[in-house]
Every structure is written in structure tokens, then in C-alpha cells.
C-alpha positions, 0 to 999 in steps of 0.5 A: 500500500503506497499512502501518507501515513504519518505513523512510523512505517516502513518507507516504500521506495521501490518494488520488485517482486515485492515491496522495497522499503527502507526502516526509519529506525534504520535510516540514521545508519546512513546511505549511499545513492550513486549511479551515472548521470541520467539514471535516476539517482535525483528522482531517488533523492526526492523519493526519499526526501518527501517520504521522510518528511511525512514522518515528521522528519526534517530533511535538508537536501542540495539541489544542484542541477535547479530541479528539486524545489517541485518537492514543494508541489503536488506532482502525479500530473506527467505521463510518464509517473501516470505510466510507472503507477500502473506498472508497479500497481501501487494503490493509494497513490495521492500526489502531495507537496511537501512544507520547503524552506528554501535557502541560498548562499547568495540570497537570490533564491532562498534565504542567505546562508551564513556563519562567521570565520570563527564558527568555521574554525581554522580546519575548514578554512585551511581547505577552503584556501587550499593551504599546505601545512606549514600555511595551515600552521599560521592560519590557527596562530591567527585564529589563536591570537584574534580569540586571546586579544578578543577580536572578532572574526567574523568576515573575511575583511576582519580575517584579512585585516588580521592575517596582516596585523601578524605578519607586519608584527611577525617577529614579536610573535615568534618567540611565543607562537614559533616562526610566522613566514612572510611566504604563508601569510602572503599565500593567505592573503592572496587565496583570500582574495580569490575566495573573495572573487567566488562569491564567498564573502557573502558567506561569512559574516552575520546573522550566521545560520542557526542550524536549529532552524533546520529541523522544524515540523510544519502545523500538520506535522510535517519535516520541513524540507530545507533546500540549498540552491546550489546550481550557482554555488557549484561552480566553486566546487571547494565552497560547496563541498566545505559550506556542507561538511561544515553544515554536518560537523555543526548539526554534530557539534549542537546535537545531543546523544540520541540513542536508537531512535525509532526515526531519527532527528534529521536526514542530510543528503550530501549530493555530489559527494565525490566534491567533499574527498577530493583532494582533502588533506588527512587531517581533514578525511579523519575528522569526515569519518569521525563526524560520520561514525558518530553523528547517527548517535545524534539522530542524524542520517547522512546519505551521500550521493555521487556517481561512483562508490569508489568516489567514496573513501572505503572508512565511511562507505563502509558506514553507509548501510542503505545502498541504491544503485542505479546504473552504471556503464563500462566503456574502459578497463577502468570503468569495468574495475569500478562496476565490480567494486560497486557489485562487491558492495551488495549482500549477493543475491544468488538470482542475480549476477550483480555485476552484469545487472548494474550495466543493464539497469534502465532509468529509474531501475536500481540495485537496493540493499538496506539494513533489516531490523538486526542491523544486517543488510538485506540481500540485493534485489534489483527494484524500480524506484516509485514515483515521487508525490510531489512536482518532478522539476523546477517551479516557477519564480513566483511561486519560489517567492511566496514559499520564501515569503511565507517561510518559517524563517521569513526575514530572520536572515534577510539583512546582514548585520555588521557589527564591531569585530576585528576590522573595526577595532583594529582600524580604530586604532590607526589615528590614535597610534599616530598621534603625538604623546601625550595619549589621551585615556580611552576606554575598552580595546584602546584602554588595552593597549595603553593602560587605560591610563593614557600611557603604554605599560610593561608587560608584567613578570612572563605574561605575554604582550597582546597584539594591542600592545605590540602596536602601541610599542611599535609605534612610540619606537618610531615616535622616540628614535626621531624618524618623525611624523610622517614615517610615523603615519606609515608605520601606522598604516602599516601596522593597523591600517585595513588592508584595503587601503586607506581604511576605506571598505568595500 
């Protein structure tokens, strides 16, 4: 019987010889949906998307190709879904839209997404930038020495004004923090940039995201469906891949310890999957697996959907229980290796030679395996996917704008906020550090830096000097040694000034 039952049933996805279904008490035990371009796998996607969602589960889903915000509509219309129903024979079949929040980094098609460089910590941020090690290194002693001197890093103007306070002051730092090359801040600097020319900085800043908003339930009880537009935000693969991987680490870091659940808190769709493994460093795959491993004790289900297994590393495909493949084709050598590792993975079926069935796989035909209630995978079936309820395509602008009007969410991220951070209080300093003695008292980050007694003071005994106090010292340096006012001025720009020039902003 295929229905809308809220209660919490198994959920039918596909049919063979029987029904396929999928156990919500099993879905936080992850899944993989691959298969080549054109086969179904976005169709998959939605299939379990709304179905989720029916049980009270929020789902937060990418879509990159612009064709999954019809989940929002009640579909069964095309010929084509009208023609799969009567060859599975499902009964009941009511088509039915689900509640959507729709968001977008860029603001254009949803609701801005945004969260601050500290919240993204220095892990993430070194794969943003592509940074080798060593430029790893320096990037945390920046983020080390913003959170000991308590300034905010919440865009990347405050980042970049940062990154060029240390390295101006990088021999005061040394002794403490270790040796801050002028090559590592200069690569920060100018991948900075870069980051900046792909639209990134419309990503950090404030009000940054709070991913609590993620998991709500409409009035009848429905999971909200949370869709990133993403078709733009692809073309900066890198962003893409981090923006989700931080999205996921968050929902771990936030989530409480959940237990088995009889559903779980949330379903996360990684779409285009392979994007997150490429070339990431070490330190970074483990922390991937690590957050895998552990956020299904949150309640969290994560399915990962690419084109290939082997896209996946084998620690977490090994962690993927719920399997759907669609087809796969093989041109070259390599291509045939790729079918038989996507076979090895399936719960072999005496009936069906896996490997010959993944090439032969029509459109919207798949190899199913998922977990049984004692946590074993099912023997693989081959299996056509059902059709979703909801609209299968895109969805008119005008109706794009009424969901983002009438949303849950609806003017809580709309207008960004900058407030005073790192930028600012740095900046602020540059026309009290070039004035002449005496200086007057000012209060807060200016009272740090001289004393709050209109005079600079020593350190005291072993306590190190704050990055405040190393720039008042350089400058009455230059004050005391006679080099005079307009060299003076220089040093100040150079020390404080925004990196933008003249302290004028963008």
C-alpha cells in the first residue's frame, strides 16, 4: 500500500517482486545513492526526501542541477509517473507537496546562508584556501591570537585585516607562537582574495545560520524540507563541498546523544559527494569519518550521493548501510574495475549476477540493499524506484517567492548585520597610534593597549604582550628614535591600517 501515513512505517521506495522499503529506525545508519548521470539517482533523492518528511522528519537536501524545489508541489500530473503507477500497481497513490524552506548562499533564491570565520574554525578554512601545512600552521596562530586579544572574526575583511596585523608584527610573535613566514601569510592573503572573487564573502559574516532552524515540523506535522540552491554555488566546487561538511560537523557539534531512535532527528543528503574527498588533506578525511561514525548517535542520517562508490573513501562507505544503485556503464578497463567494486558492495543475491545487472539497469531501475531490523543488510534485489508525490522539476519564480515569503524563517536572515569585530577595532586604532604623546585615556580595546591610563605599560613578570600592545610599542619606537611624523603615519598604516587601503571598505 503506497499512502501518507504519518505513523512510523516502513518507507516504500521501490518494488520488485515485492515491496522495497527502507526502516526509519534504520535510516540514521546512513546511505549511499550513486549511479551515472541520467539514471535516476535525483528522482531517488526526492523519493526519499518527501517520504521522510511525512514522518515528521526534517530533511535538508542540495539541489544542484535547479530541479528539486517541485518537492514543494503536488506532482502525479506527467505521463510518464501516470505510466510507472500502473506498472508497479501501487494503490493509494495521492500526489502531495511537501512544507520547503528554501535557502541560498547568495540570497537570490532562498534565504542567505551564513556563519562567521570563527564558527568555521581554522580546519575548514585551511581547505577552503587550499593551504599546505606549514600555511595551515599560521592560519590557527591567527585564529589563536584574534580569540586571546578578543577580536572578532567574523568576515573575511576582519580575517584579512588580521592575517596582516601578524605578519607586519611577525617577529614579536615568534618567540611565543614559533616562526610566522612572510611566504604563508602572503599565500593567505592572496587565496583570500580569490575566495573573495567566488562569491564567498557573502558567506561569512552575520546573522550566521542557526542550524536549529533546520529541523522544524510544519502545523500538520510535517519535516520541513530545507533546500540549498546550489546550481550557482557549484561552480566553486571547494565552497560547496566545505559550506556542507561544515553544515554536518555543526548539526554534530549542537546535537545531543540520541540513542536508537525509532526515526531519527534529521536526514542530510550530501549530493555530489565525490566534491567533499577530493583532494582533502588527512587531517581533514579523519575528522569526515569521525563526524560520520558518530553523528547517527545524534539522530542524524547522512546519505551521500555521487556517481561512483569508489568516489567514496572505503572508512565511511563502509558506514553507509542503505545502498541504491542505479546504473552504471563500462566503456574502459577502468570503468569495468569500478562496476565490480560497486557489485562487491551488495549482500549477493544468488538470482542475480550483480555485476552484469548494474550495466543493464534502465532509468529509474536500481540495485537496493538496506539494513533489516538486526542491523544486517538485506540481500540485493534489483527494484524500480516509485514515483515521487510531489512536482518532478523546477517551479516557477513566483511561486519560489511566496514559499520564501511565507517561510518559517521569513526575514530572520534577510539583512546582514555588521557589527564591531576585528576590522573595526583594529582600524580604530590607526589615528590614535599616530598621534603625538601625550595619549589621551580611552576606554575598552584602546584602554588595552595603553593602560587605560593614557600611557603604554610593561608587560608584567612572563605574561605575554597582546597584539594591542605590540602596536602601541611599535609605534612610540618610531615616535622616540626621531624618524618623525610622517614615517610615523606609515608605520601606522602599516601596522593597523585595513588592508584595503586607506581604511576605506568595500
Amino acid at each position: 500500500m503506497y499512502n501518507m501515513n504519518m505513523s512510523i512505517s516502513p518507507i516504500l521506495f521501490a518494488k520488485s517482486k515485492s515491496d522495497v522499503v527502507l526502516l526509519p529506525q534504520m535510516a540514521n545508519r546512513h546511505g549511499l545513492i550513486a549511479g551515472a548521470t541520467g539514471t535516476g539517482k535525483t528522482v531517488t533523492l526526492q523519493v526519499l526526501a518527501e517520504n521522510f518528511s511525512a514522518l515528521g522528519v526534517p530533511v535538508f537536501l542540495a539541489d544542484v542541477k535547479g530541479d528539486l524545489a517541485g518537492i514543494s508541489q503536488p506532482g502525479g500530473q506527467s505521463p510518464k509517473v501516470q505510466a510507472r503507477l500502473a506498472q508497479l500497481k501501487l494503490d493509494g497513490y495521492t500526489p502531495a507537496g511537501c512544507p520547503v524552506t528554501f535557502w541560498d548562499v547568495f540570497g537570490e533564491q532562498g534565504h542567505p546562508v551564513r556563519t562567521t570565520i570563527s564558527e568555521f574554525g581554522p580546519l575548514l578554512f585551511s581547505r577552503l584556501l587550499q593551504l599546505n601545512d606549514v600555511q595551515a600552521g599560521v592560519l590557527n596562530l591567527i585564529y589563536k591570537i584574534a580569540d586571546e586579544d578578543g577580536l572578532l572574526l567574523l568576515d573575511l575583511k576582519d580575517l584579512r585585516a588580521m592575517s596582516q596585523f601578524v605578519g607586519d608584527h611577525a617577529a614579536q610573535f615568534t618567540t611565543q607562537y614559533g616562526n610566522i613566514s612572510a611566504a604563508s601569510i602572503g599565500a593567505i592573503q592572496r587565496n583570500l582574495l580569490a575566495l573573495e572573487t567566488q562569491g564567498a564573502d557573502k558567506y561569512f559574516g552575520e546573522p550566521a545560520l542557526n542550524l536549529d532552524d533546520f529541523i522544524q515540523t510544519d502545523a500538520n506535522g510535517k519535516g520541513v524540507v530545507n533546500i540549498l540552491t546550489a546550481d550557482k554555488l557549484l561552480q566553486s566546487p571547494r565552497v560547496y563541498a566545505t559550506l556542507l561538511l561544515w553544515m554536518l560537523s555543526e548539526l554534530f557539534e549542537r546535537l545531543p546523544e540520541a540513542g536508537d531512535l525509532p526515526k531519527p532527528k534529521m536526514v542530510f543528503f550530501f549530493d555530489e559527494a565525490h566534491l567533499l574527498f577530493n583532494e582533502a588533506p588527512p587531517a581533514l578525511l579523519e575528522k569526515i569519518e569521525q563526524v560520520v561514525r558518530l553523528i547517527r548517535s545524534k539522530g542524524v542520517g547522512v546519505f551521500f550521493v555521487t556517481q561512483n562508490p569508489r568516489d567514496i573513501p572505503d572508512n565511511v562507505l563502509g558506514q553507509l548501510g542503505n545502498r541504491v544503485q542505479h546504473a552504471l556503464r563500462a566503456f574502459t578497463p577502468q570503468d569495468q574495475k569500478a562496476v565490480a567494486a560497486a557489485a562487491d558492495t551488495f549482500r549477493a543475491n544468488p538470482k542475480i549476477k550483480t555485476a552484469t545487472a548494474i550495466m543493464e539497469l534502465a532509468v529509474g531501475e536500481a540495485l537496493v540493499s538496506c539494513l533489516e531490523e538486526n542491523g544486517e543488510p538485506a540481500i540485493v534485489q534489483r527494484a524500480w524506484i516509485v514515483p515521487p508525490r510531489s512536482q518532478i522539476g523546477p517551479i516557477t519564480p513566483d511561486q519560489r517567492r511566496q514559499l520564501i515569503q511565507n517561510s518559517l524563517v521569513a526575514g530572520v536572515y534577510d539583512k546582514a548585520v555588521d557589527r564591531e569585530s576585528a576590522y573595526e577595532k583594529l582600524a580604530a586604532v590607526q589615528p590614535q597610534v599616530a598621534a603625538p604623546p601625550p595619549i589621551p585615556e580611552k576606554p575598552g580595546f584602546l584602554g588595552s593597549i595603553f593602560g587605560g591610563a593614557g600611557a603604554p605599560t610593561a608587560a608584567r613578570g612572563r605574561q605575554p604582550d597582546s597584539l594591542a600592545t605590540i602596536a602601541a610599542k611599535s609605534v612610540v619606537r618610531s615616535l622616540s628614535s626621531g624618524i618623525g611624523r610622517q614615517i610615523a603615519n606609515q608605520v601606522a598604516r602599516g601596522v593597523l591600517g585595513s588592508i584595503f587601503g586607506g581604511g576605506r571598505r568595500r
